[in-house]
LOZA-978139 format. One line per field, with one value per residue (C-alpha): residue number from 1; residue in three letters; x, y, z. Coordinates in Angstrom, 1 decimal, m for minus. Example, Ala and Ser with C-alpha at 12.3 -4.5 7.8 and 13.67 -1.06 7.14 Angstrom:
<rs>
torpa: 1_2
sedo: ALA_SER
u: 12.3_13.7
v: m4.5_m1.1
w: 7.8_7.1
</rs>
This chain:
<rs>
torpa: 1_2_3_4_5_6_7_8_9_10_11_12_13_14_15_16_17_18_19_20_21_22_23_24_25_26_27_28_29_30_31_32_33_34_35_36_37_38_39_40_41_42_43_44_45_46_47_48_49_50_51_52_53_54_55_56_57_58_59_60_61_62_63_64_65_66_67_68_69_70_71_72_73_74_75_76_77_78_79_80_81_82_83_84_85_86_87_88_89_90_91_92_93_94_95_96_97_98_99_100_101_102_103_104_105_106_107_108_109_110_111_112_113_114_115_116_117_118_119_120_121_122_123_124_125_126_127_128_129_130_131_132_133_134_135_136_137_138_139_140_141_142_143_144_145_146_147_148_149_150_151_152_153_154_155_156_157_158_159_160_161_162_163_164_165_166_167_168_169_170_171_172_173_174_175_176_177_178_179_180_181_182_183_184_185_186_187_188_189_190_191_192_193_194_195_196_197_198_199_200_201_202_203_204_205_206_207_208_209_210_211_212_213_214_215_216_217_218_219_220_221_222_223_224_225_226_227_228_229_230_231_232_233_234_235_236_237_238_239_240_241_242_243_244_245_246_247_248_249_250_251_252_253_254_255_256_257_258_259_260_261_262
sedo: UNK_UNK_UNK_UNK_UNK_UNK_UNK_UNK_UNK_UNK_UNK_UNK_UNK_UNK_UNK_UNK_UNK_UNK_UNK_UNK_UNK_UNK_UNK_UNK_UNK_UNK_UNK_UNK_UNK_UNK_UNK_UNK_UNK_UNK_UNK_UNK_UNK_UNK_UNK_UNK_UNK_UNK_UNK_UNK_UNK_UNK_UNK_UNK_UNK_UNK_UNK_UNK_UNK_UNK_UNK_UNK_UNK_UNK_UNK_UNK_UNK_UNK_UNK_UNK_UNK_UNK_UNK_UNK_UNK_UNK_UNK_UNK_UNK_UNK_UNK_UNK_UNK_UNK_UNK_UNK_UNK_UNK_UNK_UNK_UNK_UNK_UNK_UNK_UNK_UNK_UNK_UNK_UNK_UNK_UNK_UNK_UNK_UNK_UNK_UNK_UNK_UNK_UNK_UNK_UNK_UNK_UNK_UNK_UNK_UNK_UNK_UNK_UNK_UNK_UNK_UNK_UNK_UNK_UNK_UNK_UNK_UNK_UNK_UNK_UNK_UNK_UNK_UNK_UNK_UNK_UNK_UNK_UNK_UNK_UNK_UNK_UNK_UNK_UNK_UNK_UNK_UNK_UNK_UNK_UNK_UNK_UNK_UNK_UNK_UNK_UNK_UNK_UNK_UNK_UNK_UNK_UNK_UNK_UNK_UNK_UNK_UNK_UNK_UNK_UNK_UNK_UNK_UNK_UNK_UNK_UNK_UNK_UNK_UNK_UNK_UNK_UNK_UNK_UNK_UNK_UNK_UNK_UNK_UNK_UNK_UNK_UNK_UNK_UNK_UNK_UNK_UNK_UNK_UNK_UNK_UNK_UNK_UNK_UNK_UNK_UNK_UNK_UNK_UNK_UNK_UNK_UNK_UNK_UNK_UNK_UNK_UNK_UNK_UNK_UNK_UNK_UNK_UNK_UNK_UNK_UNK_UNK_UNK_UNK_UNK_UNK_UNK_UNK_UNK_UNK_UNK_UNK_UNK_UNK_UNK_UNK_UNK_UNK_UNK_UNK_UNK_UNK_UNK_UNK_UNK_UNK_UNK_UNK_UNK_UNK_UNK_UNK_UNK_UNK_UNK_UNK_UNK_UNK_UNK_UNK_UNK_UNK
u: m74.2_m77.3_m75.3_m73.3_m76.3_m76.7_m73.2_m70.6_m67.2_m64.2_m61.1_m57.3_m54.9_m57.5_m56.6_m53.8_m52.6_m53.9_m56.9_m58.0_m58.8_m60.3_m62.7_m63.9_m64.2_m66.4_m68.1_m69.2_m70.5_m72.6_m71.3_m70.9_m67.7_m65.7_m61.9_m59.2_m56.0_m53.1_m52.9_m55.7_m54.9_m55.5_m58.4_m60.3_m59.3_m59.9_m63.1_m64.3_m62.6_m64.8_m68.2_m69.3_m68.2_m69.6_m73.4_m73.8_m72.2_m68.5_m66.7_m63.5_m61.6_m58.3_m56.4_m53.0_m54.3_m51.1_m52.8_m55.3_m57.5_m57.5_m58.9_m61.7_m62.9_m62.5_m64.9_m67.1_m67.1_m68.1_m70.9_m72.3_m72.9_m74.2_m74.7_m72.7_m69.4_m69.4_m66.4_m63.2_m59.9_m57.1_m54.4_m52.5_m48.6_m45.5_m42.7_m39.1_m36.0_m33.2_m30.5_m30.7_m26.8_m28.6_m32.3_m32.2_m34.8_m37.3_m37.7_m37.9_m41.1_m42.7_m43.5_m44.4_m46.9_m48.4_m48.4_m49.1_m50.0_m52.2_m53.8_m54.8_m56.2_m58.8_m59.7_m60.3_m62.3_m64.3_m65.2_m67.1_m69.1_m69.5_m70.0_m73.1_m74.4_m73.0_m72.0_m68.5_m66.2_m62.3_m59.4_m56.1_m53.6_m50.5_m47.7_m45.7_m43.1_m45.2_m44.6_m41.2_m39.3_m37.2_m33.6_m32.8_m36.5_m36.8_m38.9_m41.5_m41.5_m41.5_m44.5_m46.3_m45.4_m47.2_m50.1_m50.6_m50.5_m52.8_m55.4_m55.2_m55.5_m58.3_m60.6_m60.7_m61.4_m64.2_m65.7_m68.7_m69.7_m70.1_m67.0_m64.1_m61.0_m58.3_m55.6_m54.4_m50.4_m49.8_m46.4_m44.8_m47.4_m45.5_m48.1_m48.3_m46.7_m44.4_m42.7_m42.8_m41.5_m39.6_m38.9_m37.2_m35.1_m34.0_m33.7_m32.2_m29.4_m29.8_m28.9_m27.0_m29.8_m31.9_m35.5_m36.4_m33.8_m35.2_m38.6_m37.5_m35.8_m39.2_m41.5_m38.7_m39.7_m43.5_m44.7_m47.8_m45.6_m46.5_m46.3_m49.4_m52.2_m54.5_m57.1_m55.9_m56.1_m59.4_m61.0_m59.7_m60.4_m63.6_m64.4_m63.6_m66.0_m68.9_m71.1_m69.5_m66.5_m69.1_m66.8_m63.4_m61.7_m57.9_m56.4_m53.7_m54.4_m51.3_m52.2_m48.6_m49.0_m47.7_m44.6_m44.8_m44.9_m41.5
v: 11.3_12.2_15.0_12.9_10.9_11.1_13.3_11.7_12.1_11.9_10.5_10.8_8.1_6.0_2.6_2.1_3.2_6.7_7.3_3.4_4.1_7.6_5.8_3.0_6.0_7.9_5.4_3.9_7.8_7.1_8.8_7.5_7.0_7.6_5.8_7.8_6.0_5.1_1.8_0.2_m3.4_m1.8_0.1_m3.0_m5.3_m1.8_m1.6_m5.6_m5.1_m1.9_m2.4_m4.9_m3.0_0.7_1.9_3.5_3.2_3.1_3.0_3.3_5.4_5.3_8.3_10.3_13.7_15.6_14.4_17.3_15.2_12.4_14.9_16.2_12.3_11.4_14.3_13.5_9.9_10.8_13.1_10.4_8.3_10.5_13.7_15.4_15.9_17.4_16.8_16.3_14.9_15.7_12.5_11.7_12.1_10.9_11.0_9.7_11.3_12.3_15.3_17.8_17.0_13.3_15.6_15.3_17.6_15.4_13.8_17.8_18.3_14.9_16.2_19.4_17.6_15.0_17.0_20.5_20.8_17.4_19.1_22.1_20.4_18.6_21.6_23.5_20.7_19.8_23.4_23.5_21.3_22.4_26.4_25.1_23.1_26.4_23.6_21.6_21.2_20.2_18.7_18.4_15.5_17.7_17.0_18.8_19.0_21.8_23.9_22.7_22.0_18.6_18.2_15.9_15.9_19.5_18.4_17.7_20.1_22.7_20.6_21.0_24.2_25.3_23.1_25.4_28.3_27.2_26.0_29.5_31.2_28.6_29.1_33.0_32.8_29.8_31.1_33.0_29.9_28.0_26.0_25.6_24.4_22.7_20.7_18.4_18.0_14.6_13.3_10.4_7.9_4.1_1.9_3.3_1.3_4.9_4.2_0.5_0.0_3.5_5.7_3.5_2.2_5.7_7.5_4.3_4.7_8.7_8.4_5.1_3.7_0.6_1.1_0.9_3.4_5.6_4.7_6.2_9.4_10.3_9.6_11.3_14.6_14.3_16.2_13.3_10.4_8.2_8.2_9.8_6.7_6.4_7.2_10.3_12.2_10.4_12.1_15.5_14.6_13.9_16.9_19.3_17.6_17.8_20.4_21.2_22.5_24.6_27.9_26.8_27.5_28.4_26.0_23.7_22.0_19.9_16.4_15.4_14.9_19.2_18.1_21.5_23.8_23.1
w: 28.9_26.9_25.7_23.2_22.1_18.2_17.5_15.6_16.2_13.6_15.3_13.2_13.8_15.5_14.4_17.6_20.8_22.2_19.2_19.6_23.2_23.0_20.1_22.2_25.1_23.2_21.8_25.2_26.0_23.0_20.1_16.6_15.7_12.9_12.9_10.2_9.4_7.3_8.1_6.7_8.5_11.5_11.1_9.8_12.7_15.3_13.5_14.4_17.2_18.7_17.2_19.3_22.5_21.1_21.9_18.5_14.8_14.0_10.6_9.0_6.9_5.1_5.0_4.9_7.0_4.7_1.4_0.8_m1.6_0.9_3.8_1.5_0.8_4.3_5.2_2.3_3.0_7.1_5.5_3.5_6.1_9.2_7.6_10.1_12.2_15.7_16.8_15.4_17.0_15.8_16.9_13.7_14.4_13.8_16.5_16.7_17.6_16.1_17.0_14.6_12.6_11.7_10.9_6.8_5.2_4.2_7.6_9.1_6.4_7.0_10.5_9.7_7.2_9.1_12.5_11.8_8.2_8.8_11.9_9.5_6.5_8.8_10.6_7.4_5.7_8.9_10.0_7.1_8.1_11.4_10.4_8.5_11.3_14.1_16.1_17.1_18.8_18.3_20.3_18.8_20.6_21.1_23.5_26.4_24.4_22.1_25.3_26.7_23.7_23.5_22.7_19.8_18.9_17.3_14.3_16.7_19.1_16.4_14.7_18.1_19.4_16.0_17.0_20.0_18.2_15.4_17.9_19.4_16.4_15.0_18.5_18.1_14.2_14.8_17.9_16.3_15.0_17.8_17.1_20.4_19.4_22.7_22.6_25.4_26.2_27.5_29.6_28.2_28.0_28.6_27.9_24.0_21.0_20.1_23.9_23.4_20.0_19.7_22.3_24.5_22.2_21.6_24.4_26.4_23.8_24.0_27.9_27.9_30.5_30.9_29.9_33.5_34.5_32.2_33.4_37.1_35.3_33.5_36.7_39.0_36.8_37.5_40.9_40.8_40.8_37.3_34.3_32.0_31.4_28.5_30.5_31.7_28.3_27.4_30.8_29.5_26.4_26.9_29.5_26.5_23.7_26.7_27.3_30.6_29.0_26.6_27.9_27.3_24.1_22.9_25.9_25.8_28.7_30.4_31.1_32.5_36.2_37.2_35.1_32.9_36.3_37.1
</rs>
């Protein structure tokens, strides 16, 4: 797509699972790309691992999106080396469950910093950018669960359901500049490390099932049949930064197989 040609494209929580693939994604449609993480381990090896695979240039930064001063070098650090940022997403998140009696305080505020309050530094630091330039485009990673609500995972829904609401708010306030702002909602997505190394762990124990009996609950809930695939966001994903989707902003868009219309 000659569209993305030259635009760079800032990726949160891009050194694993959903943000890896949606930066090799991108990067094959000929963006630069720019990988944002905690864990610097993994941005190095996602780094090696994607630059021989990507069209254009890739690089990696460290950073915790709820540390303000972090944001601000991550952005400064992105400028330095292309000049710009047109597109920002917004993946960084932390998700585990927990029923609201075991919920301690801090745990409650971690995900309100790293999922909503995270979501807004970037936003506010990028737009900059992208006000200057009248140009951009923004996709948060939020979750069916922003819209649906989740028992025994409150922190999170509550962190998402604000994400919705922000990205509204953020798409009326940014549209004179030229700037849409979207979020997708995924299903559960199996084939990530959260279900792999958490989530069925929890919820097997949550619903006293085997992991493929919980499996077969999940997929029984979604009208398509299977469970939500990598690729399935990084289509949408990808649909919203193009130019075809240059008249859609303010959307949550469901990615979860016409689980959320029932």
């Amino acid at each position: 797509m000659n569209y993305f040609k030259g635009k760079v494209c800032l990726i949160t929580g891009g050194a694993q699972g959903l943000g890896k693939y949606i930066a090799e994604r991108l990067g094959n449609e000929g963006l630069n790309i720019i990988v944002a993480d905690l864990n610097e381990e993994g941005l190095k090896s996602t780094v090696a691992k994607l630059r021989p695979k990507i069209k254009q240039d890739i690089m990696g930064i460290k950073v915790d999106v709820s540390d303000e001063e972090d944001v601000k070098e991550m952005v400064e650090k992105s400028i330095s080396r292309f000049g710009k940022i047109d597109f920002l997403i917004s993946n960084a998140a932390l998700s585990f469950s927990t029923p609201i009696h075991d919920t301690n305080t801090k745990t409650w505020k971690k995900f309100l910093d790293v999922n909503l309050f995270g979501y807004f530094l970037c936003v506010r630091e990028v737009s900059k950018i992208m006000i200057k330039n009248n140009f951009g485009s923004i996709v948060q990673i939020n979750s069916r669960t922003g819209k649906r609500g989740s028992a025994k995972n409150s922190a999170y829904a509550a962190s998402k359901g604000g994400g919705i609401v922000l990205t509204q708010s953020l798409s009326a306030e940014l549209a004179p500049n030229n700037i849409r702002v979207n979020c997708v909602c995924p299903g559960p997505i199996f084939e990530s490390e959260l279900w792999q190394k958490v989530l069925f762990k929890d919820y097997s124990k949550r619903f006293n099932m085997t992991v493929e009996e919980l499996k077969k609950k999940y997929i029984d809930e979604i009208p398509l049949g299977r469970e939500t695939k990598y690729k399935d966001v990084a289509n949408v994903v990808t649909f919203l930064l193009s130019d075809k989707a240059d008249y859609l902003t303010g959307q949550a868009i469901n990615v979860d197989g016409g689980t959320t219309v029932w």
